[in-house]
C-alpha positions in Angstrom: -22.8 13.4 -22.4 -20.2 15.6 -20.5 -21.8 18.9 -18.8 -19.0 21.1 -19.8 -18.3 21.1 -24.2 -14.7 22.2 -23.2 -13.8 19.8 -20.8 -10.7 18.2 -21.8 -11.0 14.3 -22.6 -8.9 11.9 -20.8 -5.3 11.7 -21.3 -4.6 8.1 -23.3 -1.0 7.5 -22.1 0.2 7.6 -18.8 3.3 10.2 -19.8 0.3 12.4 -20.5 -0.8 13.1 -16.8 2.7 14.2 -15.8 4.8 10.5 -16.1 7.6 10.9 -18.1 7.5 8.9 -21.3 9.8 5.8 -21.7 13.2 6.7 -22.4 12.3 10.8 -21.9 14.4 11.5 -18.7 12.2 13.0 -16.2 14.8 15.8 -15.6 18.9 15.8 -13.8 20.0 12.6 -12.8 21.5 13.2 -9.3 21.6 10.8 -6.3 19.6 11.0 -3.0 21.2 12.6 -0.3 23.6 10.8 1.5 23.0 7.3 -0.4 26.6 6.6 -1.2 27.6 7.2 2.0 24.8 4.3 3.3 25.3 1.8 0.8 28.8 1.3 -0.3 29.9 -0.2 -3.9 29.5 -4.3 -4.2 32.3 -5.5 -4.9 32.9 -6.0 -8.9 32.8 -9.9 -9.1 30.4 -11.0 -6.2 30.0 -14.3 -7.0 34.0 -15.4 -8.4 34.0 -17.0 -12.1 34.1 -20.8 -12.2 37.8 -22.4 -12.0 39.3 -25.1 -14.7 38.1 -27.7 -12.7 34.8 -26.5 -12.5 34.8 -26.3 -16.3 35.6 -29.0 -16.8 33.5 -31.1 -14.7 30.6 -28.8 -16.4 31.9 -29.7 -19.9 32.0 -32.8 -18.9 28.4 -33.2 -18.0 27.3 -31.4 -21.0 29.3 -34.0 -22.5 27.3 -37.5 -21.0 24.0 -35.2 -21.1 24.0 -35.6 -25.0 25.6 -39.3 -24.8 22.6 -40.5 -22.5 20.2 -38.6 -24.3 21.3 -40.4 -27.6 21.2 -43.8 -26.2 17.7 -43.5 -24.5 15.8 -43.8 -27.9 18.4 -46.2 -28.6 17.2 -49.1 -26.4 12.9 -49.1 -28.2 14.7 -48.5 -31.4 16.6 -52.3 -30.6 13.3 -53.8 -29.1 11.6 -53.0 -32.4 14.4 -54.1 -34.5 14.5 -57.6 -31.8 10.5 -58.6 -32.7 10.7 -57.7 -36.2 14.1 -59.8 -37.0 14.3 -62.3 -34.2 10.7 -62.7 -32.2 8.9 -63.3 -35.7 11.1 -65.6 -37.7 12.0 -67.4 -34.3 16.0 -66.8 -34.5 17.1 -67.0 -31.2 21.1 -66.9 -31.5 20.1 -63.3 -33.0 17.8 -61.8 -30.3 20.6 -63.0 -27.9 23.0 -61.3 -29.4 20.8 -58.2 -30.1 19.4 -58.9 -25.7 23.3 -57.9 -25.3 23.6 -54.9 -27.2 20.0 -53.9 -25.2 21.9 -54.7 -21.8 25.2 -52.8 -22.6 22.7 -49.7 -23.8 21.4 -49.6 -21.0 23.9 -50.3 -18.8 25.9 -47.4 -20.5 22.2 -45.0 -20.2 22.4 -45.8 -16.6 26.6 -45.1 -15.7 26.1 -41.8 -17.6 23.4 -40.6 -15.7 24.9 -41.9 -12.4 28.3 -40.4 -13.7 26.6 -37.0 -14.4 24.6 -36.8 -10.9 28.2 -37.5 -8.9 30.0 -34.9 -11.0 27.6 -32.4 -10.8 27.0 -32.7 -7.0 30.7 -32.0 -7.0 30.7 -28.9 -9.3 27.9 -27.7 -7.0 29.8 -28.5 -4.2 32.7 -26.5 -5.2 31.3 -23.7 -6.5 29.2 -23.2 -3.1 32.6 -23.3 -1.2 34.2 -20.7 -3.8 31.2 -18.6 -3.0 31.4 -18.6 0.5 34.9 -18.2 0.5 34.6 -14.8 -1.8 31.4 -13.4 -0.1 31.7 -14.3 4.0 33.5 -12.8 6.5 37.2 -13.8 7.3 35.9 -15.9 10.0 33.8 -18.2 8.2 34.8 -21.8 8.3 32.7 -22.7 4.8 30.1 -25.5 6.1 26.9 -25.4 5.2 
């Protein structure tokens, strides 16, 4: 029970106790004193947009992302298809043939990923070098 009947209840939104509502404006919009004076204007593109050989080492690993990632279920798919029309009726010229195709999946799974790492250390690469090159001072020989 509250002692005084005409005491106001408690505000339910913040913008209520003096905080201005989302999107309100609290008033003018001016700057503080002095801050454009202390902080100067970034420059527009900090970080320079990737070149064509950047994009296309990127497109490239988008590229044997989805060609790996296809041919990973591809390799239980074959070992299933291997028992169920090789193991079992005891064909053996078949599951060597079908071992094969298994080998060259994988061995293609594997060069794509390897492929993928190497270019992608090299897009890195690059675009790190760009980077410093754009953002450090004239004197800045760009090793890391």
């Amino acid at each position: 029970m509250r002692a005084d009947p005409e005491e106001e209840a408690p505000a339910p939104f913040p913008w209520a106790w003096g905080w201005a509502a989302p999107g309100a404006g609290a008033g003018t919009r001016h700057d503080a004193e002095g801050s454009r004076q202390r902080y100067p204007r970034l420059p527009a593109p900090a970080v320079p947009l990737p070149g064509p050989a950047i994009r296309v080492g990127l497109i490239g690993v988008v590229l044997l992302t989805l060609l790996s990632s296809g041919a990973a279920p591809l390799g239980p798919y074959l070992l299933g298809i291997s028992i169920d029309r090789y193991v079992i009726p005891r064909d053996g010229a078949g599951l060597m043939r079908l071992c094969l195709l298994l080998l060259a999946v994988y061995a293609f799974s594997a060069a794509a990923t390897w492929v993928q790492a190497y270019v992608m250390a090299g897009v890195a690469q690059r675009t790190v070098r760009r980077t410093c090159g754009a953002t450090c001072s004239p004197g800045c020989s760009g090793r890391l």
